[in-house]
Structures are given as C-alpha cells and as structure tokens.
GUKOL-838620 format. One record per atom (N, C-alpha, C, CB): atom name; x, y, z; residue number from 1. Coordinates in nm, 3 decimals, always signed. Glycine has a CB too. Layout:
// GUKOL-838620
PT, atomo, X, Y, Z, num
PT, CA, X, Y, Z, NUM
...
END
This chain:
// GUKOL-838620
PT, atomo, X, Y, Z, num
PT, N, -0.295, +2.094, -0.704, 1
PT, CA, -0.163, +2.066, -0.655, 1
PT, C, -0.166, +1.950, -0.556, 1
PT, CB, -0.103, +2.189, -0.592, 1
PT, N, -0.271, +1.917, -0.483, 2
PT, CA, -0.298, +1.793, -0.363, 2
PT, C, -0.313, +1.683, -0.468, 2
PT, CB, -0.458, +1.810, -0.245, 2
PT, N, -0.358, +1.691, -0.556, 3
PT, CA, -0.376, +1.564, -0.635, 3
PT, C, -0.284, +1.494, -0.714, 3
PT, CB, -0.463, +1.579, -0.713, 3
PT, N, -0.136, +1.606, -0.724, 4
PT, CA, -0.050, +1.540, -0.766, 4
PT, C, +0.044, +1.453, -0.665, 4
PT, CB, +0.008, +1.624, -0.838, 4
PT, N, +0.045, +1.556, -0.506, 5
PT, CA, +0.081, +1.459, -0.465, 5
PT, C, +0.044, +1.310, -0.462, 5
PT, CB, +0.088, +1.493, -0.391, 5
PT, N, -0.091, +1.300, -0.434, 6
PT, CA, -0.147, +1.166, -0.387, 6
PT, C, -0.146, +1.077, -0.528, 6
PT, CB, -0.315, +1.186, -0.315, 6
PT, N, -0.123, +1.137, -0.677, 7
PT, CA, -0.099, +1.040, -0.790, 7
PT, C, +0.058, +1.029, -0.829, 7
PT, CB, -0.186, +1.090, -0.922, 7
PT, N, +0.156, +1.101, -0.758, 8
PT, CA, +0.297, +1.078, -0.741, 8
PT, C, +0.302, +0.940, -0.628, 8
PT, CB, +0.376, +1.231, -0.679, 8
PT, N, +0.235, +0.993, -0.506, 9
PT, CA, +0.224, +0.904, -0.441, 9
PT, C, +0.186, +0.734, -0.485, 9
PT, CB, +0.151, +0.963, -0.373, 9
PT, N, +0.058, +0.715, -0.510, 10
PT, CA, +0.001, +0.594, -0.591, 10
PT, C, +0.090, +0.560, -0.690, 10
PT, CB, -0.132, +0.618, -0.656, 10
PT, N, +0.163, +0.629, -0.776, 11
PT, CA, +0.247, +0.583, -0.872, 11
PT, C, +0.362, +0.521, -0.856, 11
PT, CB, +0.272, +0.663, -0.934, 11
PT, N, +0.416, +0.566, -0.746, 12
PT, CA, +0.541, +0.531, -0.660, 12
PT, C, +0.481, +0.393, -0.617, 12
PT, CB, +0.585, +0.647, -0.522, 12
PT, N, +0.388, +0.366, -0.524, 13
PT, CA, +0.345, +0.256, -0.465, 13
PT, C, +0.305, +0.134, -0.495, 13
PT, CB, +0.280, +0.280, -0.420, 13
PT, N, +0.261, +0.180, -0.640, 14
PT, CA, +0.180, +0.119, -0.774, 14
PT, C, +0.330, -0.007, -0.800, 14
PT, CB, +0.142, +0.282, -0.949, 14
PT, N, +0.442, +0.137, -0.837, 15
PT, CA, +0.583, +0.072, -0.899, 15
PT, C, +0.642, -0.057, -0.795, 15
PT, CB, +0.718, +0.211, -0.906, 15
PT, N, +0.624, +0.001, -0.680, 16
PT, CA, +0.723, -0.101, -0.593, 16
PT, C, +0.654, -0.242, -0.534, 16
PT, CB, +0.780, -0.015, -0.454, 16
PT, N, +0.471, -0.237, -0.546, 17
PT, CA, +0.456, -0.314, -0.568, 17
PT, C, +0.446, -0.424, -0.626, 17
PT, CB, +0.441, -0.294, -0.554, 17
PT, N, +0.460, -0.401, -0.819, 18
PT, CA, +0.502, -0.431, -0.892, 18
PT, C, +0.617, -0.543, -0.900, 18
PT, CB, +0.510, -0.339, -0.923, 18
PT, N, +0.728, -0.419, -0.826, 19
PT, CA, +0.893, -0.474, -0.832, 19
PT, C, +0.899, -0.609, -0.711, 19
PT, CB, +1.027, -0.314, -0.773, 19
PT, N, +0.822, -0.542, -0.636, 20
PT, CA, +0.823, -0.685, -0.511, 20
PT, C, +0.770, -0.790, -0.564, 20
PT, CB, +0.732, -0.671, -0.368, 20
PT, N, +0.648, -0.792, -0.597, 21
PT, CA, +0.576, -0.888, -0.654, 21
PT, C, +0.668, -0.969, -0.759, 21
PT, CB, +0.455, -0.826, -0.715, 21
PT, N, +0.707, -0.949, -0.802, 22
PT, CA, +0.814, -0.978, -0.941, 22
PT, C, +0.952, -1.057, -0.851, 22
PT, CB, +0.879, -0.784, -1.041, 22
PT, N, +0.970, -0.997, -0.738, 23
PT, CA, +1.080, -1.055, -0.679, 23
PT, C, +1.004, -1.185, -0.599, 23
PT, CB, +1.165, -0.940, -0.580, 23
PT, N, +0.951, -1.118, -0.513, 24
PT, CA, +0.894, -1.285, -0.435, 24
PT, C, +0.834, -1.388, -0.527, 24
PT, CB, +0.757, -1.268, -0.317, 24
PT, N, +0.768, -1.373, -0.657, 25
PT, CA, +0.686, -1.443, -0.728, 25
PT, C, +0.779, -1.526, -0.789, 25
PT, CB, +0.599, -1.372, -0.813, 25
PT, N, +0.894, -1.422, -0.868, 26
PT, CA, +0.997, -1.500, -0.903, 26
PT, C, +1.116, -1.639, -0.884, 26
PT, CB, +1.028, -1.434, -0.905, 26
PT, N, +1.105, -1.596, -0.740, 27
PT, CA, +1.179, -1.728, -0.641, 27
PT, C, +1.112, -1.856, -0.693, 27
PT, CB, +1.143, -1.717, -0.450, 27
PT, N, +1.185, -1.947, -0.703, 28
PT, CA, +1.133, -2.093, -0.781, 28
PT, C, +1.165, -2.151, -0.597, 28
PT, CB, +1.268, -2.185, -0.969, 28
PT, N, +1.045, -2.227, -0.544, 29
PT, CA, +1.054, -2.291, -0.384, 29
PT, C, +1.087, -2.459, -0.397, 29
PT, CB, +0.880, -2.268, -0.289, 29
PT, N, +1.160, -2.503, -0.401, 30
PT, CA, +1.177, -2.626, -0.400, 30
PT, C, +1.088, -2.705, -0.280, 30
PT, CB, +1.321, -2.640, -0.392, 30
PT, N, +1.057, -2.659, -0.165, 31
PT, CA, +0.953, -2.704, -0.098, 31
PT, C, +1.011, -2.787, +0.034, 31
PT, CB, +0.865, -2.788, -0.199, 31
PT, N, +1.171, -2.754, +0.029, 32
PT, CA, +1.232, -2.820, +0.133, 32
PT, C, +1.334, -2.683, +0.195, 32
PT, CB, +1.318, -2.972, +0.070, 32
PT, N, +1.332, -2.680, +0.321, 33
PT, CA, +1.412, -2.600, +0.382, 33
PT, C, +1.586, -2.663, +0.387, 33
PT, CB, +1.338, -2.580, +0.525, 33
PT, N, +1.609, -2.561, +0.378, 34
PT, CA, +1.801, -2.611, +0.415, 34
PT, C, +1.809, -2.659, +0.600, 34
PT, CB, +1.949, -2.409, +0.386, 34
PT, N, +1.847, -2.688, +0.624, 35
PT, CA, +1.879, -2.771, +0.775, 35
PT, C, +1.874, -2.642, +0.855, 35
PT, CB, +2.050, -2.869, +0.797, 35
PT, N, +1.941, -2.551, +0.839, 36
PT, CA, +1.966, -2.428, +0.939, 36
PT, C, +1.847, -2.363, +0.940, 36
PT, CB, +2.081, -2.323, +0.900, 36
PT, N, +1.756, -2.353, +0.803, 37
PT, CA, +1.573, -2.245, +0.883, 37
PT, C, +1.518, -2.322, +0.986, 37
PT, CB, +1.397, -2.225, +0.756, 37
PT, N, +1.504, -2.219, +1.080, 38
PT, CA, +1.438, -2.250, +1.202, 38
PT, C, +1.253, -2.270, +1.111, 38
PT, CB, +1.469, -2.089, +1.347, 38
PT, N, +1.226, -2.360, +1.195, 39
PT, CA, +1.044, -2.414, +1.169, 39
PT, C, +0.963, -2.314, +1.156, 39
PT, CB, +0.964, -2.497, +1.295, 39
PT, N, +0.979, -2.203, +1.228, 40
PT, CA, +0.910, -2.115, +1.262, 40
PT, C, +0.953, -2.004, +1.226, 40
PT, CB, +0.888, -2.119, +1.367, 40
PT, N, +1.024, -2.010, +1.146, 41
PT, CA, +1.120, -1.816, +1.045, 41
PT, C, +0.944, -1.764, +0.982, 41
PT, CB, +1.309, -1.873, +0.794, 41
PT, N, +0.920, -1.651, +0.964, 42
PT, CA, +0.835, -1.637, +0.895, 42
PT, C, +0.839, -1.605, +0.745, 42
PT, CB, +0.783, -1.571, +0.952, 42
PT, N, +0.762, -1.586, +0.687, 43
PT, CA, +0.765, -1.542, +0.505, 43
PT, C, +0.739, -1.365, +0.491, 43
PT, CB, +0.598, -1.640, +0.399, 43
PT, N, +0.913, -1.323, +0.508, 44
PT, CA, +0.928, -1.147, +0.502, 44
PT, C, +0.865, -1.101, +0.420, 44
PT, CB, +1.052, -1.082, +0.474, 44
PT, N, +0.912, -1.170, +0.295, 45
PT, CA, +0.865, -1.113, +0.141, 45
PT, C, +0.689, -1.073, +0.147, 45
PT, CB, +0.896, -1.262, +0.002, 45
PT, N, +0.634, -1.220, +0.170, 46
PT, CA, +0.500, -1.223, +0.178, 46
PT, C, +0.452, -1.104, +0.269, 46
PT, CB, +0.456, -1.358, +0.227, 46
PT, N, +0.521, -1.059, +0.378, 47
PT, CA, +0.389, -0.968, +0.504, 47
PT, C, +0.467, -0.834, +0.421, 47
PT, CB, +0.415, -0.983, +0.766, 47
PT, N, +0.572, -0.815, +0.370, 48
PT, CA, +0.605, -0.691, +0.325, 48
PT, C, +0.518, -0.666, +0.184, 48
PT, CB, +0.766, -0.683, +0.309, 48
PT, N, +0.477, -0.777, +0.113, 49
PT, CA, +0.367, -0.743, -0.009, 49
PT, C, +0.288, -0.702, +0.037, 49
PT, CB, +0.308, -0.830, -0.092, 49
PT, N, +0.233, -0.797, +0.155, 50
PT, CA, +0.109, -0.743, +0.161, 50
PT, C, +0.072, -0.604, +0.250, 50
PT, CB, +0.036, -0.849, +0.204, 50
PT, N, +0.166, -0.574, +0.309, 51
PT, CA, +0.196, -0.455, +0.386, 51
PT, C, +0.179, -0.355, +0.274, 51
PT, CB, +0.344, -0.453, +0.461, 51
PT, N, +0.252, -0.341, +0.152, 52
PT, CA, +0.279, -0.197, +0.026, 52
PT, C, +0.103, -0.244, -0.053, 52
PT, CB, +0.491, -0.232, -0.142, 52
PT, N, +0.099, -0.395, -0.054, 53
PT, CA, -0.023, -0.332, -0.112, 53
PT, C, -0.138, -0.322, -0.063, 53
PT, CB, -0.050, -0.375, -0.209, 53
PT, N, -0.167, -0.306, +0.076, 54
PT, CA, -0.275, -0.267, +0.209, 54
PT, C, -0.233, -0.110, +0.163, 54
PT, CB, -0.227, -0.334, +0.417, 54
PT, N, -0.104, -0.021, +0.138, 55
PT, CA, -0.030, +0.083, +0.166, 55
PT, C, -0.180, +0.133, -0.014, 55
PT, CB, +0.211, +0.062, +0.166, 55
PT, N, -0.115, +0.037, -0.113, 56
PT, CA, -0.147, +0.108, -0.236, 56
PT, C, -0.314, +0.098, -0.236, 56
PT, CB, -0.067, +0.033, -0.378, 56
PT, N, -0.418, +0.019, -0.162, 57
PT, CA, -0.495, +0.002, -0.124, 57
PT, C, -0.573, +0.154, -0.078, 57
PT, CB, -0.458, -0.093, -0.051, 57
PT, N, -0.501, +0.191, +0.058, 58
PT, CA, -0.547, +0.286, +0.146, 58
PT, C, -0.492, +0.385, +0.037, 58
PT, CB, -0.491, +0.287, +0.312, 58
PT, N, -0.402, +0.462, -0.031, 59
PT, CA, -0.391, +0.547, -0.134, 59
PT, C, -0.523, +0.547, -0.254, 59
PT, CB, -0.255, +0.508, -0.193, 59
PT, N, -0.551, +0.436, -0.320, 60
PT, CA, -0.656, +0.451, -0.391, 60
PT, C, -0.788, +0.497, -0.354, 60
PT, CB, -0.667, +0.356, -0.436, 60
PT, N, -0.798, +0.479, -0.217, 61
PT, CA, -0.938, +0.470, -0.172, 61
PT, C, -0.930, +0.629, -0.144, 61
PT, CB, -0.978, +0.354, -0.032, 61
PT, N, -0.805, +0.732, -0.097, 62
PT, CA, -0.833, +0.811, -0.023, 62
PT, C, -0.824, +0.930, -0.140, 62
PT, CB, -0.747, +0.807, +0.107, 62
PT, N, -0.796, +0.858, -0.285, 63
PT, CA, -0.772, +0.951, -0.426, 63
PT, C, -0.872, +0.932, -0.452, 63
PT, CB, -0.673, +0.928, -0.542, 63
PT, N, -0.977, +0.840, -0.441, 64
PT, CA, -1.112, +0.827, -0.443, 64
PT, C, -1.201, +0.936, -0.329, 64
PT, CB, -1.133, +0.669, -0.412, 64
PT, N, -1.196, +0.911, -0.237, 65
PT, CA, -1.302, +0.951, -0.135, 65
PT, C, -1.271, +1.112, -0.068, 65
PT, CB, -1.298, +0.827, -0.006, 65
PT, N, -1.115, +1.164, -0.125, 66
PT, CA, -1.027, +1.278, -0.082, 66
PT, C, -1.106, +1.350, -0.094, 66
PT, CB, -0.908, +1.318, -0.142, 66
PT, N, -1.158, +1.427, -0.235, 67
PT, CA, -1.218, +1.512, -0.255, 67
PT, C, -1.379, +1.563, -0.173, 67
PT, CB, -1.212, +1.486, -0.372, 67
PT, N, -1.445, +1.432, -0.176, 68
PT, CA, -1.557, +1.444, -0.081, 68
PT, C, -1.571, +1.488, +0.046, 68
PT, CB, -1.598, +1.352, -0.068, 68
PT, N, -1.433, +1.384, +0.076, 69
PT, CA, -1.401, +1.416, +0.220, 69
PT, C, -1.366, +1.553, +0.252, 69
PT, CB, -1.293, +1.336, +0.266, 69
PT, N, -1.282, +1.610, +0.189, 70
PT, CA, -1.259, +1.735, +0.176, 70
PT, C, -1.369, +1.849, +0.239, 70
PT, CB, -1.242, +1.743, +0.039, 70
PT, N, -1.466, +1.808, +0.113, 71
PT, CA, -1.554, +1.883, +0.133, 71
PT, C, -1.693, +1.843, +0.203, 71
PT, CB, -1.563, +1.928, +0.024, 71
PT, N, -1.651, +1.738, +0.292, 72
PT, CA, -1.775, +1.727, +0.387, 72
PT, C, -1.675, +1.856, +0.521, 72
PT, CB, -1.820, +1.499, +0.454, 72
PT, N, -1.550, +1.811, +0.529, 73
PT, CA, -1.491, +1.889, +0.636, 73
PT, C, -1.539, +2.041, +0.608, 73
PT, CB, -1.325, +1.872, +0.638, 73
PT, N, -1.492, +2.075, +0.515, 74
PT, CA, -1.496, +2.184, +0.484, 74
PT, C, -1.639, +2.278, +0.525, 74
PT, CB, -1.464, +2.169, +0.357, 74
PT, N, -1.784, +2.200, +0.446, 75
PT, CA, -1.906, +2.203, +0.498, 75
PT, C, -1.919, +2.234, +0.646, 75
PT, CB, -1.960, +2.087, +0.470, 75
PT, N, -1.863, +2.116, +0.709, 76
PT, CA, -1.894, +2.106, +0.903, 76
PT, C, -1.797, +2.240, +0.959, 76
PT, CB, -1.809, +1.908, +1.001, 76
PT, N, -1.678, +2.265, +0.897, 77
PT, CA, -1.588, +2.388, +0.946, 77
PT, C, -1.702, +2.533, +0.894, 77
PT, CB, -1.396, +2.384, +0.845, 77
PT, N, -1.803, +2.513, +0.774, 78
PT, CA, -1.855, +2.672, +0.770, 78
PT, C, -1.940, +2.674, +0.886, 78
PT, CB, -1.946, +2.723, +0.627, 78
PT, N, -2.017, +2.555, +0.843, 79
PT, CA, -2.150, +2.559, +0.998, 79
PT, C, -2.078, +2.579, +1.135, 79
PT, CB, -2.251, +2.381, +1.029, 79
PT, N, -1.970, +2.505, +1.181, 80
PT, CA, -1.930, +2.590, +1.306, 80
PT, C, -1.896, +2.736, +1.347, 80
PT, CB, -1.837, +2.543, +1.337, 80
PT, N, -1.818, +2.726, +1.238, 81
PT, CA, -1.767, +2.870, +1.236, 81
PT, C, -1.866, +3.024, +1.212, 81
PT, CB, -1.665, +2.860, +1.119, 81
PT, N, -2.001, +2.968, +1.173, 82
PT, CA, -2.130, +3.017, +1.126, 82
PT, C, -2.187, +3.079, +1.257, 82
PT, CB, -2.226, +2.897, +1.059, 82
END
C-alpha cells in the first residue's frame, strides 16, 4: 500500500513535468525583450522546471532506496528495543 503512494506520487510528477516542459520549451524567444522587462526579471518557467524535476528526482531515488531504508530503520529499532 506505501508503494502505491510513492508510484501515484512519481506519476503525478512524472506528468507535470512533462506538461511544463512542453510549455516553456514551446515558447518560440525572439531574443529581444519588449521595452518594459526589467534587465534583471528572472526565467520563472526555467527555476519552476527545475524545481518539479529536482521534486521527480528526489521521488525516484526514495522509490529506489525506500525499501532498504525501511529496513535498515527497522533493523536499528529491533537492536534498541532488544
């Protein structure tokens, strides 16, 4: 039942990275600002990609390493409790 969350999870994360990617990639940049962007606006799109996929990143690794981890805790909780 933990594993569906965390592959509901990844799947969800999987999707919207996807959908972003598709949106920022999509923009055609002519390479000139309109008069009104300030010099210094930053690129939203860009730190929010890379923000969901740092996000879908840390999900894979922890659907990877969960189970182990699991059971290293689990291990160190008998020996104390021993």
């Amino acid at each position: 039942m933990k594993k569906l969350g965390i592959r509901s999870m990844m799947l969800f994360l999987s999707i919207a990275a996807t959908l972003l990617a598709g949106a920022v990639g999509g923009k055609a940049h002519s390479g000139r600002r309109p008069a009104k962007d300030h010099p210094e606006r930053g690129d939203v799109p860009g730190w929010v990609m890379i923000t969901l996929m740092s996000a879908v990143l840390v999900a894979a690794l922890l659907a990877l390493a969960g189970p182990a981890l699991e059971a290293m805790f689990n291990q160190a909780m008998d020996k104390v409790g021993s």
